[in-house]
PyMOL CGO cylinders between C-alpha atoms (Angstrom):
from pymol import cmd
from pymol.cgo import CYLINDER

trace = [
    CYLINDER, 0.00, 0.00, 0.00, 2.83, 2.41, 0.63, 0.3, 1, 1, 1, 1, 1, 1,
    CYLINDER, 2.83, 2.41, 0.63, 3.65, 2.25, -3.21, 0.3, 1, 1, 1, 1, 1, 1,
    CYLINDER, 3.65, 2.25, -3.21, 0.20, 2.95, -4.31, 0.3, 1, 1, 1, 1, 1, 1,
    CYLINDER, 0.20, 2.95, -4.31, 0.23, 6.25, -1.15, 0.3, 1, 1, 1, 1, 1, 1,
    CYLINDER, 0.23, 6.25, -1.15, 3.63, 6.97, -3.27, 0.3, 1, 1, 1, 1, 1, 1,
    CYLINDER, 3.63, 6.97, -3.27, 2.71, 7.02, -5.97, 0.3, 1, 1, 1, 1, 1, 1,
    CYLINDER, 2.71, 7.02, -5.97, -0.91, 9.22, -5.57, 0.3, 1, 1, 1, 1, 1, 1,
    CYLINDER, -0.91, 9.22, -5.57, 1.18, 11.54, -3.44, 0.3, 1, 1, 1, 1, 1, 1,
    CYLINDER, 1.18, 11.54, -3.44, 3.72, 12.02, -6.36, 0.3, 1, 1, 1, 1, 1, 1,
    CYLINDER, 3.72, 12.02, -6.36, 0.42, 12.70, -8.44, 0.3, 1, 1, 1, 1, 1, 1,
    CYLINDER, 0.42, 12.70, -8.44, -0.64, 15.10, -6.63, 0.3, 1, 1, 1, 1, 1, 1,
    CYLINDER, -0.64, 15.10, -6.63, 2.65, 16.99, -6.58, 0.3, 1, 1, 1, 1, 1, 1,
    CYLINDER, 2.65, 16.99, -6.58, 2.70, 17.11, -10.12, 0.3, 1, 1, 1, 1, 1, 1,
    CYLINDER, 2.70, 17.11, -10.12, 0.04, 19.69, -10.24, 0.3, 1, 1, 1, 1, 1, 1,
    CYLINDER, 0.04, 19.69, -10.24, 2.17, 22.03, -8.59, 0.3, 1, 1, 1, 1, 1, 1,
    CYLINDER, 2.17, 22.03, -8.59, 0.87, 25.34, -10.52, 0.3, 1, 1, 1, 1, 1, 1,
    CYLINDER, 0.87, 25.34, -10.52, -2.96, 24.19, -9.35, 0.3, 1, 1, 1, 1, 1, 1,
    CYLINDER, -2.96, 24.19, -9.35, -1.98, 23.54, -5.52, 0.3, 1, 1, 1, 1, 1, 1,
    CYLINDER, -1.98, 23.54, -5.52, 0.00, 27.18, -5.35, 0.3, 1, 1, 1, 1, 1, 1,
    CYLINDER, 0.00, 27.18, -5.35, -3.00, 29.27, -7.16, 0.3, 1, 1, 1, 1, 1, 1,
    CYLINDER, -3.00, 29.27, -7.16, -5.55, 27.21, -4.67, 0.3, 1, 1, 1, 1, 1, 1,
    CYLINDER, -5.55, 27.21, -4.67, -2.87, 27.96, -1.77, 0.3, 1, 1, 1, 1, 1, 1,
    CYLINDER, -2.87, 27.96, -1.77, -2.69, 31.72, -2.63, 0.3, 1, 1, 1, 1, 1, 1,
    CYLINDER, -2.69, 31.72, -2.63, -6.49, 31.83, -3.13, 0.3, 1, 1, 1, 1, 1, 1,
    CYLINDER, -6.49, 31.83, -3.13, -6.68, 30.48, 0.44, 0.3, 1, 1, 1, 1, 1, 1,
    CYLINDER, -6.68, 30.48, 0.44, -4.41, 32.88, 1.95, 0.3, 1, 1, 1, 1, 1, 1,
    CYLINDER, -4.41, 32.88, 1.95, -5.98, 35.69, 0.45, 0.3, 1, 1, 1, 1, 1, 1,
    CYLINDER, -5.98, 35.69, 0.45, -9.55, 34.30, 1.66, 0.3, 1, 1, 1, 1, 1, 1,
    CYLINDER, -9.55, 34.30, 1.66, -8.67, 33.90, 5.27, 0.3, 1, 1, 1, 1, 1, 1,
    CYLINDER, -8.67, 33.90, 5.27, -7.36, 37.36, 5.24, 0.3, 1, 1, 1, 1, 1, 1,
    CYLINDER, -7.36, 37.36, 5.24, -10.56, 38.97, 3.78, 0.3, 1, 1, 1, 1, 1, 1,
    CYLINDER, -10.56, 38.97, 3.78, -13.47, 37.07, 5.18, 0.3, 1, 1, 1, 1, 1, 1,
    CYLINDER, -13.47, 37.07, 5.18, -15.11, 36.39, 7.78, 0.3, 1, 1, 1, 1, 1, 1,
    CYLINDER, -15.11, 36.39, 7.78, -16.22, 32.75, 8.88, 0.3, 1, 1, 1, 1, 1, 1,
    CYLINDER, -16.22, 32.75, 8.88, -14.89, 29.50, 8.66, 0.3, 1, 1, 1, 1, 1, 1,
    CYLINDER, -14.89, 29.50, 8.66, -15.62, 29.19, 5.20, 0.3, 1, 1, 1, 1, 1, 1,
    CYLINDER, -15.62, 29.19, 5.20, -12.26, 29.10, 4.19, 0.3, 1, 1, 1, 1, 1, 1,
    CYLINDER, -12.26, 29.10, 4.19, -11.80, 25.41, 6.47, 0.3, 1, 1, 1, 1, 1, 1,
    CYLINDER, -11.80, 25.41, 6.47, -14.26, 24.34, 4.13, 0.3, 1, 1, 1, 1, 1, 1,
    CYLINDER, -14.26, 24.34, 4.13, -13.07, 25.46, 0.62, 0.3, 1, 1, 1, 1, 1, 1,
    CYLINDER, -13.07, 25.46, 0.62, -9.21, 24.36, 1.53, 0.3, 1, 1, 1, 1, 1, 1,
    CYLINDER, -9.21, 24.36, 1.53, -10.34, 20.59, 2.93, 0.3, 1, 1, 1, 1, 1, 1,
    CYLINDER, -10.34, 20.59, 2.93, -12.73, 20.21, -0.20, 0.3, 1, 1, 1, 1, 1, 1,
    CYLINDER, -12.73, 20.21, -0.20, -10.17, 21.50, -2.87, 0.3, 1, 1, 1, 1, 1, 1,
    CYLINDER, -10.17, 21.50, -2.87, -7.86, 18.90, -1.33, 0.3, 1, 1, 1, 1, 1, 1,
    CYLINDER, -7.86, 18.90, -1.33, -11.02, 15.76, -1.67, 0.3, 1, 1, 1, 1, 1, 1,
    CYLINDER, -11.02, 15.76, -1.67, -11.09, 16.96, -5.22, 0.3, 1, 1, 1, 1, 1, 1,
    CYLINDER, -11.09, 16.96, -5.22, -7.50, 16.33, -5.77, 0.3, 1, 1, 1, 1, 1, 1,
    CYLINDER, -7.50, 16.33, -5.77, -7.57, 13.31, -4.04, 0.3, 1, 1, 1, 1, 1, 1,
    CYLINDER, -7.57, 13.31, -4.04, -10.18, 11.97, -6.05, 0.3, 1, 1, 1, 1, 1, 1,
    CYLINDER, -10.18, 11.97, -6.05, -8.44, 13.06, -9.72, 0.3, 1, 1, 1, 1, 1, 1,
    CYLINDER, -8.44, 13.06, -9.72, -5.66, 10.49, -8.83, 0.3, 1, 1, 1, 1, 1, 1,
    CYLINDER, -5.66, 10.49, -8.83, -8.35, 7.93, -9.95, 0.3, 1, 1, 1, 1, 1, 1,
    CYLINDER, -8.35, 7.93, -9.95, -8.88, 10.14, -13.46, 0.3, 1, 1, 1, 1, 1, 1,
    CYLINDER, -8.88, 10.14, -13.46, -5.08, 10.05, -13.42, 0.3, 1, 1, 1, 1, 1, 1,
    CYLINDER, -5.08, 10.05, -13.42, -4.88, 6.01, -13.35, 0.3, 1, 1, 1, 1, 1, 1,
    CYLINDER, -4.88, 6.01, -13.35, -7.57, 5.52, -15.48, 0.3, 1, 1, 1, 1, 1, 1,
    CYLINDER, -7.57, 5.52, -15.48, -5.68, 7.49, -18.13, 0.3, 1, 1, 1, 1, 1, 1,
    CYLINDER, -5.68, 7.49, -18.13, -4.33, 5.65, -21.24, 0.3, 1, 1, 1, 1, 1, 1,
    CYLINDER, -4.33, 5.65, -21.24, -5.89, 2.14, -19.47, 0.3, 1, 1, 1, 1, 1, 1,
    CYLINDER, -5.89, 2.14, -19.47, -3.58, 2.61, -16.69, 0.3, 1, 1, 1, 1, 1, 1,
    CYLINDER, -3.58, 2.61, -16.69, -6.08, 0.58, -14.50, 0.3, 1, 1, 1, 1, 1, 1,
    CYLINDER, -6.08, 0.58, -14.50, -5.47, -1.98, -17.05, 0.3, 1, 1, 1, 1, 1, 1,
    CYLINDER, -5.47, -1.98, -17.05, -1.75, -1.80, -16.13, 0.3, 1, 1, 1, 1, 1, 1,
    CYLINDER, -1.75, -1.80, -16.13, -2.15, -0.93, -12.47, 0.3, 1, 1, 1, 1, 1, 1,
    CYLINDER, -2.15, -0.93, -12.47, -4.09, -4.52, -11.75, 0.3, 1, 1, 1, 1, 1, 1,
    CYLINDER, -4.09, -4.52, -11.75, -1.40, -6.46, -12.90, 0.3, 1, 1, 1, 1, 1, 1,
    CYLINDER, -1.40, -6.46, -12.90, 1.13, -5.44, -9.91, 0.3, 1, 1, 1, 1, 1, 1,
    CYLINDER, 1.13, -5.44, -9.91, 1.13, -7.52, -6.96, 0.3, 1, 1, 1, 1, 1, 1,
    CYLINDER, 1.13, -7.52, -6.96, -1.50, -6.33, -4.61, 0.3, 1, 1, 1, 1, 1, 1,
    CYLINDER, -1.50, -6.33, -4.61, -5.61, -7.02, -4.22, 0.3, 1, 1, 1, 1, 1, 1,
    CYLINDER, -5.61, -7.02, -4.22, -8.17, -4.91, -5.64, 0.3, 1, 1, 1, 1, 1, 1,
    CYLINDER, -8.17, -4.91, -5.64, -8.97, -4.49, -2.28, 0.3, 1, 1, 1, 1, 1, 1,
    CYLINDER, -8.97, -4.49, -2.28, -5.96, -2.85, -1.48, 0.3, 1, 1, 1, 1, 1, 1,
    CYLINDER, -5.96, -2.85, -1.48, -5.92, -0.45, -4.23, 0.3, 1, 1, 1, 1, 1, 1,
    CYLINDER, -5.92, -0.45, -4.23, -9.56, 0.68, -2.74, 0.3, 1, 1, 1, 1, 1, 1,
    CYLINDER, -9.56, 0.68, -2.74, -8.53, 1.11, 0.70, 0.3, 1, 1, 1, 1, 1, 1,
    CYLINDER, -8.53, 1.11, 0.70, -5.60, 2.88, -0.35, 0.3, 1, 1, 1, 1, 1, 1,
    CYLINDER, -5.60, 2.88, -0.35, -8.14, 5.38, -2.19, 0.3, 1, 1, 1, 1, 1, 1,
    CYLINDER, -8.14, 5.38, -2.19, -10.31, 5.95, 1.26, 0.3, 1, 1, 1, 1, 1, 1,
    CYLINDER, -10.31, 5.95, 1.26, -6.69, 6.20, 3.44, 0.3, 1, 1, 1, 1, 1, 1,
    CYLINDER, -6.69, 6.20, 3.44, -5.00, 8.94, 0.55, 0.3, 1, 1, 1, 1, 1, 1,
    CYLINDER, -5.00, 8.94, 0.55, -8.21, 11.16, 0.55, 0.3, 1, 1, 1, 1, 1, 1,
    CYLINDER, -8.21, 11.16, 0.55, -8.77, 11.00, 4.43, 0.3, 1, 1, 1, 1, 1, 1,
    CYLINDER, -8.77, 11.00, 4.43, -5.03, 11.84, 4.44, 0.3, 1, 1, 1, 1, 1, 1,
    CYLINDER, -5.03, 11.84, 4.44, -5.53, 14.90, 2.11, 0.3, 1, 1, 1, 1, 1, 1,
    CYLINDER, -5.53, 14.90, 2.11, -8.46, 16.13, 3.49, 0.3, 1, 1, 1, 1, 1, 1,
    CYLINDER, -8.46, 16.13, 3.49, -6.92, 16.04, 7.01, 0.3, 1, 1, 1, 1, 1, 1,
    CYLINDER, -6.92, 16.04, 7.01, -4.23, 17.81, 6.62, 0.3, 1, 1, 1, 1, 1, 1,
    CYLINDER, -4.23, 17.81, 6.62, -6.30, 20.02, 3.92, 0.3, 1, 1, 1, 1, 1, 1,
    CYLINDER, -6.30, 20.02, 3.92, -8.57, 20.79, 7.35, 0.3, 1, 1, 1, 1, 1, 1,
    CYLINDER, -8.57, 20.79, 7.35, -5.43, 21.40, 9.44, 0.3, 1, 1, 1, 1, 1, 1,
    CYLINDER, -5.43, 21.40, 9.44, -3.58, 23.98, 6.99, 0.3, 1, 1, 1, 1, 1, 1,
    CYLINDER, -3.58, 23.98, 6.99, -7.18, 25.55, 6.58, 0.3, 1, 1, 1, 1, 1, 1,
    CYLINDER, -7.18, 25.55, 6.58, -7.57, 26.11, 10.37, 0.3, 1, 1, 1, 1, 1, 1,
    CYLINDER, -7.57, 26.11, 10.37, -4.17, 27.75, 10.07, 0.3, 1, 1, 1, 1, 1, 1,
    CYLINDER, -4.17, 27.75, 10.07, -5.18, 29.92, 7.89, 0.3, 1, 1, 1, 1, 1, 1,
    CYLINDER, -5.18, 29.92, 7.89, -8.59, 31.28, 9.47, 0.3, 1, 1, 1, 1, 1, 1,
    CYLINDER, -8.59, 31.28, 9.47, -6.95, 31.18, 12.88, 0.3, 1, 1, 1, 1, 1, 1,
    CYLINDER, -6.95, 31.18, 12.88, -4.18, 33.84, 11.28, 0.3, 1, 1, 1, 1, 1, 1,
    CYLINDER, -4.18, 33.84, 11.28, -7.08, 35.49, 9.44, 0.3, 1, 1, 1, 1, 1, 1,
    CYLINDER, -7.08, 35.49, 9.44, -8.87, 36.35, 12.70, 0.3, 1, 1, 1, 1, 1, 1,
    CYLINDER, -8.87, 36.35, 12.70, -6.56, 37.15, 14.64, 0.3, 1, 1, 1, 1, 1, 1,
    CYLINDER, -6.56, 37.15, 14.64, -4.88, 39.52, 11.71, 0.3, 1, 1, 1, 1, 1, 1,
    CYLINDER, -4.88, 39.52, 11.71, -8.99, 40.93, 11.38, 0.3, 1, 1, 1, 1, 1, 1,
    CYLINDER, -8.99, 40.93, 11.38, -9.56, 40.89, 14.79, 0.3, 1, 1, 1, 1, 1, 1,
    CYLINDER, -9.56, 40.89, 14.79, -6.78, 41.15, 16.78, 0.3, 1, 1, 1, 1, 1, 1,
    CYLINDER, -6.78, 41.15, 16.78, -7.29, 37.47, 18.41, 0.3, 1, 1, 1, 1, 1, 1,
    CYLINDER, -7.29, 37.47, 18.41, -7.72, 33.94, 16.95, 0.3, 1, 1, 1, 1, 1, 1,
    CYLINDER, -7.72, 33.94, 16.95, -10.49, 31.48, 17.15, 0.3, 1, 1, 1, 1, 1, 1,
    CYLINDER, -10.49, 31.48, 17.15, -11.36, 29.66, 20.71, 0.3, 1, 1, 1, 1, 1, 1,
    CYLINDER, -11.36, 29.66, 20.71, -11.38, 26.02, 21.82, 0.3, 1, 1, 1, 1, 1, 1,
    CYLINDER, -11.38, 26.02, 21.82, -14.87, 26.57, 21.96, 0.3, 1, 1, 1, 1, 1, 1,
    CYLINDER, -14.87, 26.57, 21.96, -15.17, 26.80, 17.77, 0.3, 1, 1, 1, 1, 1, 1,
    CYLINDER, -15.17, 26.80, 17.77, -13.44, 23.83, 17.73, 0.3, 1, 1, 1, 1, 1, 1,
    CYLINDER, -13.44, 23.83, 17.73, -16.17, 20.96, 17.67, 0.3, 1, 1, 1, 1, 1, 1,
    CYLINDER, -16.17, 20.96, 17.67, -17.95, 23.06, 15.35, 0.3, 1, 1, 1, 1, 1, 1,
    CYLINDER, -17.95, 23.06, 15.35, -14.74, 23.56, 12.90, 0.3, 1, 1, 1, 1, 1, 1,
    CYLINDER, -14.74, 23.56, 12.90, -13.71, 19.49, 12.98, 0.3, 1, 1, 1, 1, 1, 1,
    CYLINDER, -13.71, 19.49, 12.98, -17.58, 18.39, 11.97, 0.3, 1, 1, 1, 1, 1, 1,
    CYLINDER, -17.58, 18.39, 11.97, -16.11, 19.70, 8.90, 0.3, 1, 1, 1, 1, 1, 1,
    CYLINDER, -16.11, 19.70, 8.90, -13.93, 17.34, 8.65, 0.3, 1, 1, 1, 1, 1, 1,
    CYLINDER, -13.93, 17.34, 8.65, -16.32, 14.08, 8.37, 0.3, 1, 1, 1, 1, 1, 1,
    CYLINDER, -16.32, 14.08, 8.37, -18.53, 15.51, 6.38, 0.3, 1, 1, 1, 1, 1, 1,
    CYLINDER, -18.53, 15.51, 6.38, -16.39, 16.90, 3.80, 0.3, 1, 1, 1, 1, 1, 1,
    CYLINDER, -16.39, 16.90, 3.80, -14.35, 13.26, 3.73, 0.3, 1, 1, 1, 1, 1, 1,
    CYLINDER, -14.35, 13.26, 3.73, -18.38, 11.49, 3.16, 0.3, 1, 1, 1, 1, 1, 1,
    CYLINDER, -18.38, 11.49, 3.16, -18.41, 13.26, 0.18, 0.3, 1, 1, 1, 1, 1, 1,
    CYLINDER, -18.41, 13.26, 0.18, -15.48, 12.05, -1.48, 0.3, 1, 1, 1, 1, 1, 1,
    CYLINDER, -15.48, 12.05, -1.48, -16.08, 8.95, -0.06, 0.3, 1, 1, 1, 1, 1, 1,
    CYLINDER, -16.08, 8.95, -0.06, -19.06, 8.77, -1.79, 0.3, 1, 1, 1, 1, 1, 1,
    CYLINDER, -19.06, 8.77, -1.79, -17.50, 9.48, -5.33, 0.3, 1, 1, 1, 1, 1, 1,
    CYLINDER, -17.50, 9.48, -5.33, -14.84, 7.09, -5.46, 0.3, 1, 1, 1, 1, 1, 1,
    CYLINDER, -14.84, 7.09, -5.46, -17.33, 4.44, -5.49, 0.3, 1, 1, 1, 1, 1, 1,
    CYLINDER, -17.33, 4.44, -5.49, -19.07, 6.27, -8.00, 0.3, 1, 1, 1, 1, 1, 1,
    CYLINDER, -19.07, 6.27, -8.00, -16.42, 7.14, -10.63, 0.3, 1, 1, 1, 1, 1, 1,
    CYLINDER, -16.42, 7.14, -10.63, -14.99, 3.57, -10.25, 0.3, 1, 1, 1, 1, 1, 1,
    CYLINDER, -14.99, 3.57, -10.25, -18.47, 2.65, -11.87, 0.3, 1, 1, 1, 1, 1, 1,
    CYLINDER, -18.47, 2.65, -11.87, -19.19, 5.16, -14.09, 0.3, 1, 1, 1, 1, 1, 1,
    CYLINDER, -19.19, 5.16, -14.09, -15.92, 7.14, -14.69, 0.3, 1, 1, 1, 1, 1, 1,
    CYLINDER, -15.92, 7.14, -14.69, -14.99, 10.86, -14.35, 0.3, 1, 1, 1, 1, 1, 1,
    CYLINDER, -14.99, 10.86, -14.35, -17.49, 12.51, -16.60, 0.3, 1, 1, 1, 1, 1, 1,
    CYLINDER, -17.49, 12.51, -16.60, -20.56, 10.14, -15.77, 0.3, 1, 1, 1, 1, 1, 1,
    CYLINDER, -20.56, 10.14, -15.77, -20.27, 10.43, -11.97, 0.3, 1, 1, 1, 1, 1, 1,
    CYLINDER, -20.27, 10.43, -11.97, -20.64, 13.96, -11.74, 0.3, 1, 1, 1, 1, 1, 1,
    CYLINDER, -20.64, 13.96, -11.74, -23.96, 13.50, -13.20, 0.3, 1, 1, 1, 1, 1, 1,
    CYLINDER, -23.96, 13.50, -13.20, -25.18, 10.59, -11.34, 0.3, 1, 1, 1, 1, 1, 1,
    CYLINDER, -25.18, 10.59, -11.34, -23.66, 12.69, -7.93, 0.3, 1, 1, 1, 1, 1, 1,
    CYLINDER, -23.66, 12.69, -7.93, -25.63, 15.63, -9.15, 0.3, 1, 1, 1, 1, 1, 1,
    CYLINDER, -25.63, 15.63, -9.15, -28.66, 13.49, -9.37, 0.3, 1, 1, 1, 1, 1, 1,
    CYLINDER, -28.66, 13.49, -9.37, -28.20, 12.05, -5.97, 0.3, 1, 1, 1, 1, 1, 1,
    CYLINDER, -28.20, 12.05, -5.97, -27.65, 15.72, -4.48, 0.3, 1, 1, 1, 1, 1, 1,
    CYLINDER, -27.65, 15.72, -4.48, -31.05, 17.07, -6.41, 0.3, 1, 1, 1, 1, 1, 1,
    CYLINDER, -31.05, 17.07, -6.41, -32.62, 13.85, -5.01, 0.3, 1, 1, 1, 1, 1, 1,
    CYLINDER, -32.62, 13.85, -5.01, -31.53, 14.60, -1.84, 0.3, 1, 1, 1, 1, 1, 1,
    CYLINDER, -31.53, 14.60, -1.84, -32.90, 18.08, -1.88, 0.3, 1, 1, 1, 1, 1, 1,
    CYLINDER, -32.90, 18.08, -1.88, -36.45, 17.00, -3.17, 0.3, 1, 1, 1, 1, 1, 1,
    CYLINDER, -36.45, 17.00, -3.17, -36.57, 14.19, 0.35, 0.3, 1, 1, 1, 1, 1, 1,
    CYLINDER, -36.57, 14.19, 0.35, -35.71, 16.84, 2.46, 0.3, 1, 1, 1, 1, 1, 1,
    CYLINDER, -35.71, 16.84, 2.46, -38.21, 19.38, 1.12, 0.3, 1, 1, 1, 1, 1, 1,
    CYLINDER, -38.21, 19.38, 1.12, -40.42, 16.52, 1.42, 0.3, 1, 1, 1, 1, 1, 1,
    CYLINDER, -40.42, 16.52, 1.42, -39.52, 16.24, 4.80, 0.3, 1, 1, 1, 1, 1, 1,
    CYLINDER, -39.52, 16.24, 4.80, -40.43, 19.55, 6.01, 0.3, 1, 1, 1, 1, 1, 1,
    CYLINDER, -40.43, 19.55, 6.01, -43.89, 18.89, 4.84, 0.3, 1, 1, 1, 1, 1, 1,
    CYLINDER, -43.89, 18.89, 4.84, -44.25, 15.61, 7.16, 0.3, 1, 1, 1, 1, 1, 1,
    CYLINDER, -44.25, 15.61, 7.16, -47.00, 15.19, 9.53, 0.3, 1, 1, 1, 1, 1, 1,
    CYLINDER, -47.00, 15.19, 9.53, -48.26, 13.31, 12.38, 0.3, 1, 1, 1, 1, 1, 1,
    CYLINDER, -48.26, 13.31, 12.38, -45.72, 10.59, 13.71, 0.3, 1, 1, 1, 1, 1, 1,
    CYLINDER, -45.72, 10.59, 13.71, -43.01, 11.17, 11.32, 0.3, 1, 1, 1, 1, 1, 1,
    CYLINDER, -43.01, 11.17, 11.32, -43.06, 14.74, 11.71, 0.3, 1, 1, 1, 1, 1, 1,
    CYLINDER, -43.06, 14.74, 11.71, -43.04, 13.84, 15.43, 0.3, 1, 1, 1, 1, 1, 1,
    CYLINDER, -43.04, 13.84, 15.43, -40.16, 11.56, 15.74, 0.3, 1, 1, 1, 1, 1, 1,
    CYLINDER, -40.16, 11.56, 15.74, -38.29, 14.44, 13.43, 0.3, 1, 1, 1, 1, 1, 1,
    CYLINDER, -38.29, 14.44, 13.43, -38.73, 17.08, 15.84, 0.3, 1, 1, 1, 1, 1, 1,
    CYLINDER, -38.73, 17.08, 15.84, -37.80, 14.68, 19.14, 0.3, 1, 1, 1, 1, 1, 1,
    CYLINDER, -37.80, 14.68, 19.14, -34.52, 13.95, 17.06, 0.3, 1, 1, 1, 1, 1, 1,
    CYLINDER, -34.52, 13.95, 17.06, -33.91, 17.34, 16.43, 0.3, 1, 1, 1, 1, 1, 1,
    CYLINDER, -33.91, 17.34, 16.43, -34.44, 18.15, 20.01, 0.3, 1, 1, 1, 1, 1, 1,
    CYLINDER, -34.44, 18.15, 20.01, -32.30, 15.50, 20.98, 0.3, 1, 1, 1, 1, 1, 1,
    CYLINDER, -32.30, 15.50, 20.98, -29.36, 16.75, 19.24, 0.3, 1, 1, 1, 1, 1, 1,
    CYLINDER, -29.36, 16.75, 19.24, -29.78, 20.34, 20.27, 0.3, 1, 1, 1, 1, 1, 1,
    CYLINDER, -29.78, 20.34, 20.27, -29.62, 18.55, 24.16, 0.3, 1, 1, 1, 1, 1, 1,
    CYLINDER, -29.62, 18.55, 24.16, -26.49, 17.10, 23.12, 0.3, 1, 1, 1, 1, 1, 1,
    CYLINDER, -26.49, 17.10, 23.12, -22.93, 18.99, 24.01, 0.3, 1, 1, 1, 1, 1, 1,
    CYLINDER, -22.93, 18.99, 24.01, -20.99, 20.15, 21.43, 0.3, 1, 1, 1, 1, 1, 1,
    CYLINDER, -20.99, 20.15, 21.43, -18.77, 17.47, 22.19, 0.3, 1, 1, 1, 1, 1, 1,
    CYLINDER, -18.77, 17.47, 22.19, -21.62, 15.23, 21.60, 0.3, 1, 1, 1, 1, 1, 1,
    CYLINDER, -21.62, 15.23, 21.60, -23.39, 16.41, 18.36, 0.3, 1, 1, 1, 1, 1, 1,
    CYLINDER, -23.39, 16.41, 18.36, -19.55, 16.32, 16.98, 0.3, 1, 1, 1, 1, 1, 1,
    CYLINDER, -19.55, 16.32, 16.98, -19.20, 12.16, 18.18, 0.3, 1, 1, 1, 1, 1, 1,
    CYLINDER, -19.20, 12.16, 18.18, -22.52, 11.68, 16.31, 0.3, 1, 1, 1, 1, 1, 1,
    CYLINDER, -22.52, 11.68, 16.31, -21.44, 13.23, 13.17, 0.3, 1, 1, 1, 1, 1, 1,
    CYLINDER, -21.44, 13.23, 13.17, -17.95, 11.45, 13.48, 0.3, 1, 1, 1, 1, 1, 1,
    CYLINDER, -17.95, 11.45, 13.48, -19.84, 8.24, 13.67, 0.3, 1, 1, 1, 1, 1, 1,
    CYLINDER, -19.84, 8.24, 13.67, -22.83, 8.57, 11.44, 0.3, 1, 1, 1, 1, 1, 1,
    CYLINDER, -22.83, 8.57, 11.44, -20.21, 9.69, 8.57, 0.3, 1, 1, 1, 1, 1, 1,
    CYLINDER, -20.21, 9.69, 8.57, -17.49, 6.57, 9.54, 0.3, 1, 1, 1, 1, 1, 1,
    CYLINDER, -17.49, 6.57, 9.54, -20.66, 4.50, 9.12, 0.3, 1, 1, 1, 1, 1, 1,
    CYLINDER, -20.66, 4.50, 9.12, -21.27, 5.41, 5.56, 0.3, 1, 1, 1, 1, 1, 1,
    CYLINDER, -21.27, 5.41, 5.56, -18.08, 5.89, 4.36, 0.3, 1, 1, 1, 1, 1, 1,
    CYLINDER, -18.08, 5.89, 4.36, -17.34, 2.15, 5.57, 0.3, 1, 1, 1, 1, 1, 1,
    CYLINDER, -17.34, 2.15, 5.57, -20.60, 1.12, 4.14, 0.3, 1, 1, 1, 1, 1, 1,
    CYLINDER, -20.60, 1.12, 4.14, -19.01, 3.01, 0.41, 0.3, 1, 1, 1, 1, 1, 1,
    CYLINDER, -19.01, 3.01, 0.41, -16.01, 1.40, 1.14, 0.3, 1, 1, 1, 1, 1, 1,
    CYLINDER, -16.01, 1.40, 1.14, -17.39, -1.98, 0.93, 0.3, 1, 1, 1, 1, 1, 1,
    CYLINDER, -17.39, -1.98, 0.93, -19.42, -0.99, -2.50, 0.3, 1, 1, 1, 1, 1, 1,
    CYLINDER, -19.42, -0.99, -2.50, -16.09, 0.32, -3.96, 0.3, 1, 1, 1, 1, 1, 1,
    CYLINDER, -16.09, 0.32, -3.96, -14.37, -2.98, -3.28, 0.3, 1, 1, 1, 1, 1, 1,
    CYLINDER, -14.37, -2.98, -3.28, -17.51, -4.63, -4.73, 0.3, 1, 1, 1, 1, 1, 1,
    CYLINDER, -17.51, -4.63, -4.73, -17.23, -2.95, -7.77, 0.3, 1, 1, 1, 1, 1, 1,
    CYLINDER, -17.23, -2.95, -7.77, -13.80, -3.49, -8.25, 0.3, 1, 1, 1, 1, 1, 1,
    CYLINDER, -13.80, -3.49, -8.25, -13.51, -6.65, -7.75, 0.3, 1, 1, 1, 1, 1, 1,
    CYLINDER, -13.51, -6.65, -7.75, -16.82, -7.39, -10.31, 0.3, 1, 1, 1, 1, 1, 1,
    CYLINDER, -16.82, -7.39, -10.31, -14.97, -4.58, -12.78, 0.3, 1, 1, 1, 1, 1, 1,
    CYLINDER, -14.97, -4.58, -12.78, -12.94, -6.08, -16.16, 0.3, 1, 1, 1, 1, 1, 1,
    CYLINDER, -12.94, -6.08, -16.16, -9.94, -4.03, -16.91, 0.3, 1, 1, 1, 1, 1, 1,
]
cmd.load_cgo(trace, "trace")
């Protein structure tokens, strides 16, 4: 697996004119707004990257090449999940950085511990989304995932619109939930996300090793 984390990583270097215009964009952001938007837009630039390594195989039937080397298709799909938790990780950690030095260049002091459960649910989240599309583009490749993950989001949309317009029992149970999780400490509503999101992610996991192993190269 190290080869494979090697080799991605080297990938990713090679774009070295993208990374410093999205690292300069960044650095401009956290100095000129306000928020914690800019955790966000650095952790999900680095997903994105993390994902294109699988364009970048798939290039010239590289898969074709790639599953020839010693090591399971299992492997190569865990590696996938580790390399984009990796990137988005550290993605979240230089993007703190750079909104703690934005406020306290703004406002004269940095973010508290307090923001801190708030600013790692990012984290999760952000990694459940790329989770999701390496399952996807393994299946239907670059161009045809963004359309069937554009589907799912719009679908998504339409159940919880839907949802709002619930009533009796459902609407009930809803609104207990909610209530629930507003009880919760900050602490606690973070340990839900961390484990609601681990749960799908390992649930994609096992689809993307599914596929894979089902997939002619």
């Amino acid at each position: 697996m190290s080869g494979l984390l090697e080799k991605d990583l080297r990938l990713t270097l090679s774009r070295k004119q993208t990374l410093l215009i999205f690292l300069v964009a960044a650095v401009v952001m956290s100095m000129s707004m306000d928020g914690s938007f800019i955790i966000g837009y650095v952790t999900m630039l680095a997903s994105i990257l993390s994902i294109g390594t699988l364009s970048y195989d798939e290039l010239d039937n590289g898969m074709s090449y790639l599953m020839t080397l010693p090591f399971a298709r299992r492997t190569y799909v865990r590696e996938k999940y580790l390399f984009t938790l990796l990137m988005t990780a550290c993605a979240w950690c230089i993007g703190t950085l750079l909104y703690g030095v934005g406020s306290a260049v703004r406002s004269g002091a940095p973010f508290t511990l307090s923001e801190l459960p708030m600013l790692l649910s990012l984290l999760p989240v952000l990694y459940l989304a790329a989770a999701l599309m390496i399952p996807l583009q393994l299946k239907y490749g670059p161009e045809k995932s963004r359309l069937v993950l554009f589907i799912l989001f719009g679908a998504a949309a339409v159940l919880i619109a839907m949802g709002s317009g619930l009533s009796g029992g459902q609407a009930h149970f809803l609104a207990r939930f909610a209530t629930f999780l507003d009880s919760l400490p900050s602490l606690g509503i973070l340990a839900v996300i961390v484990c609601v999101c681990a749960a799908i992610s390992f649930v994609l996991y096992l689809w993307s090793v599914r596929i894979i192993e089902n997939k002619e190269f």
